[in-house]
C-alpha positions in Angstrom: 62.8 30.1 156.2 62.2 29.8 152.3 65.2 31.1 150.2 62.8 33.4 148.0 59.8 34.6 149.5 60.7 34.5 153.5 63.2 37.2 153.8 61.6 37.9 157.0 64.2 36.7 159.8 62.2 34.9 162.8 63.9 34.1 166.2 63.2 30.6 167.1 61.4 31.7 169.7 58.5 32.6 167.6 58.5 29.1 165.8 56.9 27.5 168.8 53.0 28.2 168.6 50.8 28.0 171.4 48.2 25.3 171.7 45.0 25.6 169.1 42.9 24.8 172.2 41.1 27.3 173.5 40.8 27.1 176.8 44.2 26.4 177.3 46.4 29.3 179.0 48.9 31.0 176.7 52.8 30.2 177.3 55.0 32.6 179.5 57.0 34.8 177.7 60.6 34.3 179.0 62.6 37.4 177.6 64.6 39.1 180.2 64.5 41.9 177.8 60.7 42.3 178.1 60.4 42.4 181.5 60.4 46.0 182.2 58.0 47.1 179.3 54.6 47.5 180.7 52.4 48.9 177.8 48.5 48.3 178.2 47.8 45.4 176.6 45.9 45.4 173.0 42.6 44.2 174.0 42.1 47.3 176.1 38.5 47.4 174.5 37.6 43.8 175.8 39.0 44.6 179.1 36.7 47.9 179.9 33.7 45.6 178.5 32.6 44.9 182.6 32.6 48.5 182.8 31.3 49.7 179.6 28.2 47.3 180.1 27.7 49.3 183.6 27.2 52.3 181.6 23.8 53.4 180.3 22.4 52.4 177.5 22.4 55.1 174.6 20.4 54.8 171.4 22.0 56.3 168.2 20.2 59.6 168.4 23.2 59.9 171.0 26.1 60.4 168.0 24.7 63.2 166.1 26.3 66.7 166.9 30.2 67.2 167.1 30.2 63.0 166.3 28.8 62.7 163.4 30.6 66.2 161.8 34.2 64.3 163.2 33.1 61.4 161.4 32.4 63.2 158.1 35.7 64.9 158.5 37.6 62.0 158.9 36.2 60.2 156.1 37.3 63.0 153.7 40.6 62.1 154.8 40.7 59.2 154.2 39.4 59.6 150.4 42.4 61.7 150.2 44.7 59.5 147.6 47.8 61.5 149.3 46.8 59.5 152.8 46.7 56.6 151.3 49.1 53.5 150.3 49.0 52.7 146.4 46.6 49.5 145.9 49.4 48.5 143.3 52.3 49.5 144.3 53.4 45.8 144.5 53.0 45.9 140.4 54.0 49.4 139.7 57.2 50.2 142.2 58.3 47.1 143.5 60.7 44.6 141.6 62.3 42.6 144.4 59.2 42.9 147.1 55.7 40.2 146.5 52.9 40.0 148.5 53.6 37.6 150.0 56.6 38.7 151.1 54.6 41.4 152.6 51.9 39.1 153.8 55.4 36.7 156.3 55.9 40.4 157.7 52.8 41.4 158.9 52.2 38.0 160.9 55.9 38.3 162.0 55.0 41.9 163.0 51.8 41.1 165.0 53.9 38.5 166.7 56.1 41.6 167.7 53.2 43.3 168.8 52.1 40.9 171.4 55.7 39.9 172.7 56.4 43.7 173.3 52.0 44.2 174.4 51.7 46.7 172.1 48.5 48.2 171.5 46.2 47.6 168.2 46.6 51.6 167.0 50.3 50.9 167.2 50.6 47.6 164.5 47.8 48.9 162.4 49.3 52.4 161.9 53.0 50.3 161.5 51.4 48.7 158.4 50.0 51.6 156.9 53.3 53.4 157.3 54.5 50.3 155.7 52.0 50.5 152.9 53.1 54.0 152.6 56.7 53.8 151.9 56.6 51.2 149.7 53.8 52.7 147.4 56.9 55.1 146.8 60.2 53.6 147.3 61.4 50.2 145.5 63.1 47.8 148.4 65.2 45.2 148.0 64.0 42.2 150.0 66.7 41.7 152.4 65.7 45.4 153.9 62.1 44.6 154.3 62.3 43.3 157.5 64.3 46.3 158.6 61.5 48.9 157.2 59.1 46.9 159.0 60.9 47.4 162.9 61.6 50.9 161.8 58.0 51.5 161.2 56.9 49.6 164.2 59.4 52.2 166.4 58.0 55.4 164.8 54.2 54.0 165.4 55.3 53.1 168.8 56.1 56.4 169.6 52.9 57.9 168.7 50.7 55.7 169.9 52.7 54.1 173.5 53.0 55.3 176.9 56.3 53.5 177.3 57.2 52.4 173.8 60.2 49.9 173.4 63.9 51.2 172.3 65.8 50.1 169.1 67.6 47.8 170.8 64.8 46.1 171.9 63.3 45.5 168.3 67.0 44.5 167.2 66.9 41.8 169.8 63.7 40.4 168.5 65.3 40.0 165.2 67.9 37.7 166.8 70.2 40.8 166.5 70.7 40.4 162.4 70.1 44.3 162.6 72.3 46.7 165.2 70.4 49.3 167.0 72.3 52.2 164.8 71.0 50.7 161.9 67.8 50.7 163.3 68.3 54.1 164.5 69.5 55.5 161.4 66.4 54.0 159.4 64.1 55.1 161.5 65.6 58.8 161.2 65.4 58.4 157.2 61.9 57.3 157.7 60.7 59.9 159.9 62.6 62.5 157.2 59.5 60.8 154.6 56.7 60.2 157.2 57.1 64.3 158.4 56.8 64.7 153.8 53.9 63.0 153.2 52.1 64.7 156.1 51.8 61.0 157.9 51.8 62.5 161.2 48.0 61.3 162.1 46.7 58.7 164.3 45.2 55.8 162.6 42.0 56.0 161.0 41.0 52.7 160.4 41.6 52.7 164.5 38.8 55.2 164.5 36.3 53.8 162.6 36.5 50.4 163.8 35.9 52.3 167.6 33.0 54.0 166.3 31.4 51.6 164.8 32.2 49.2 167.6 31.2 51.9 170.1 27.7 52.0 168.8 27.0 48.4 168.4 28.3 48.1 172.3 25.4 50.8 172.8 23.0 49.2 170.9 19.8 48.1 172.3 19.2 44.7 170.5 22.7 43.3 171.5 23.1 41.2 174.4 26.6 41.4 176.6 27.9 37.9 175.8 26.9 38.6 172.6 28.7 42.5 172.5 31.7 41.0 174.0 32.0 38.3 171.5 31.1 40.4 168.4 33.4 43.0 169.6 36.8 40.4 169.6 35.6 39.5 166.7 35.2 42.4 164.5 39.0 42.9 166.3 39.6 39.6 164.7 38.3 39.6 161.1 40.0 43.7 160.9 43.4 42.1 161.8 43.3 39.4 158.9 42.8 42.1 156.2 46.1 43.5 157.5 47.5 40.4 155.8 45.6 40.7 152.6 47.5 43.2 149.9 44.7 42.9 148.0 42.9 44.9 151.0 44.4 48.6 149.9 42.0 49.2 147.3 39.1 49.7 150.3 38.8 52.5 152.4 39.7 52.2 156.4 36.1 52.7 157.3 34.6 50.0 154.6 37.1 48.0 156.0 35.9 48.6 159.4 32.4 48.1 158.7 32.9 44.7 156.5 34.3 43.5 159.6 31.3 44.0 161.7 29.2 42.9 158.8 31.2 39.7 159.0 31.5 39.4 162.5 27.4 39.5 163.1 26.8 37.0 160.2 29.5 34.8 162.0 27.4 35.4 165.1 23.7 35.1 163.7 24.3 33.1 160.3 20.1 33.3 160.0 19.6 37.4 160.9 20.9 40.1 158.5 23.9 41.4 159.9 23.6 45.1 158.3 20.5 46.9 160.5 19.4 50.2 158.9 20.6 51.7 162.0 24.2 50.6 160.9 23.4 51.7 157.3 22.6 55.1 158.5 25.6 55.5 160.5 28.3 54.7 158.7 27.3 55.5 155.4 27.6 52.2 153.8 24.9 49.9 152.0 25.3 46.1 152.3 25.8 46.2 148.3 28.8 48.6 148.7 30.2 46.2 151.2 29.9 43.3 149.2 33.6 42.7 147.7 35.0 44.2 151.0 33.2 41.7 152.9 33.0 38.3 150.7 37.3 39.0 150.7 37.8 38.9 154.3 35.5 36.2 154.6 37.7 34.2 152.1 40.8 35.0 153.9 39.1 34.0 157.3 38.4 30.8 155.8 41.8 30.4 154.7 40.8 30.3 150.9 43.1 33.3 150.4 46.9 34.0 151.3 49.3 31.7 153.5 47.4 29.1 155.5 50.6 28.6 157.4 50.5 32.2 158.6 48.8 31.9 162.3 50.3 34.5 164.0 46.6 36.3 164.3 44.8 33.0 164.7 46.6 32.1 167.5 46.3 36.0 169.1 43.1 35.8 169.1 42.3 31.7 170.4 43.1 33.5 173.6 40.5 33.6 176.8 41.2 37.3 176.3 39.7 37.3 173.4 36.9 35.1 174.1 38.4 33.0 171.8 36.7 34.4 168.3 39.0 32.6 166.3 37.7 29.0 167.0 34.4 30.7 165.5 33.1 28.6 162.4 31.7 30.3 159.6 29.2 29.5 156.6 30.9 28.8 153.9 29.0 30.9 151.9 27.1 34.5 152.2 23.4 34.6 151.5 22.9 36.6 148.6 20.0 38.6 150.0 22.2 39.7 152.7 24.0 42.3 150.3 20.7 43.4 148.5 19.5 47.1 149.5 17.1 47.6 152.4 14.3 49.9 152.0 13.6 52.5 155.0 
């Protein structure tokens, strides 16, 4: 690990990737301490696809009512600056913590999350408690790491049936933090999470649901092409976990540029924002725009850490239909983000 900006401490165990192939099967794991943890996997929505598809159809009309006055509530929440991290905290609070210091722990922690089959809600509420503290609290580098399985234990306990102990996130760190430290971090944590009124499940979780939800009901979409899109928009939402610069958009524009991107990866030569989607989630393709051409940037590694794969190789997995092998355009038609009349 680099002297400077890696203060994240891996176990070798992590350093050896899986395959790039796709249809190759994915390694063992080999932890006797894992063996007794039997969380649902992450890809729970992939997995109830079969079943979903069984289900019948139901056009949009279908999410009016209680829906769409739930949606509307949650989306004042999320406008709420007190719910959310400081875009620039990195500039205005920290002095010892980069982004890309930040950027080594998030692929570190979605590593986590698949050795311990933790599910999505769990590592994308662990980084926005993250987010959270350190829009606050200046952090010297050597206790990143430690904020980061702290944050991961509180989320776990929200959002897992049977979520791991301290001592089991102290033994992925090779041990280089005891469990009381854990423990006691996790207290003083709790102490600022039960302050800033954090106790919430994660909306960006939501929205991408929702959203996916409806395109799954959707009339025009195929099932190959559902299940596809849907591991995809999965995908592209779990690379703008990596991206600091990603905390100046709201969780639902978030959520929508990734199914934006995920159907122009899909059907380069169709416009990927129907006025169905438009209507729904409240979002032209013009207010997407800087969302979407970001994420598409990092998905074409033009942004960040290239040498970061931890979500890249996640998702080269049968599981997830393999999405990440997907090839995009290099470039977004500009029509594409240009208003579409009724």
């Amino acid at each position: 690990m680099a002297e400077q900006d890696n203060c994240v401490h891996t176990p070798g165990a992590f350093r050896k990737r899986a395959s790039d192939e796709c249809p190759q099967s994915t390694t063992t794991k080999k932890r006797v301490v894992l063996e007794d943890i039997t969380n649902s996997p992450n890809n729970e929505l992939i997995q109830n696809s079969d079943r979903e598809s069984q289900k019948p159809k139901r056009g949009i009309r279908r999410t009016g009512g209680c829906s769409s006055i739930m949606y509307q509530h949650l989306h004042s929440l999320e406008m709420e600056e007190k719910r959310r991290a400081r875009p620039d905290y990195m500039e205005k609070v920290q002095n010892d913590v980069t982004p890309n210091m930040r950027e080594i722990l998030v692929d570190w922690l979605v590593e986590v999350a698949e050795e311990y089959k933790l599910v999505s809600d769990t590592l994308f509420l662990c980084i926005s408690y993250i987010d959270r503290f350190l829009s606050s609290h200046a952090l010297r580098r050597d206790k990143l790491q430690l904020l980061g399985v702290s944050c991961m234990l509180i989320a776990s306990k929200f959002e897992e049936i049977s979520p791991p102990h301290a001592e089991d996130f102290c033994y992925i760190t090779d041990n280089h933090y005891t469990a009381e430290e854990a423990s006691f971090y996790s207290f003083s944590f709790l102490c600022f999470v039960l302050h800033i009124k954090l106790l919430c499940f994660s909306i960006f979780i939501w929205n991408q649901r929702k959203l996916g939800s409806f395109m799954r009901a959707s009339e025009e979409e195929s099932k190959s092409l559902s299940m596809q899109f849907e591991a995809l928009s999965w995908y592209l939402a779990e690379l703008s976990l990596l991206d600091y610069g990603c905390l100046r958009f709201l969780p639902s524009m978030i959520a929508a540029s990734s199914i934006f991107l995920a159907r122009f990866i899909l059907e380069p030569n169709k416009h990927p924002w129907s006025l169905a989607l438009q209507r729904y989630s409240g979002y032209k393709p013009s207010d997407l725009k800087e969302c979407v051409l970001l994420i598409h940037s990092r998905h074409l590694n033009r942004r960040g850490n290239s040498s970061l794969r931890a979500i890249r190789q996640k998702y080269l997995q049968p599981m997830f239909k393999c999405v990440a092998a997907h090839v995009s355009l290099p470039e977004i038609p500009k029509h594409y983000f240009e208003a579409r009349k009724e």
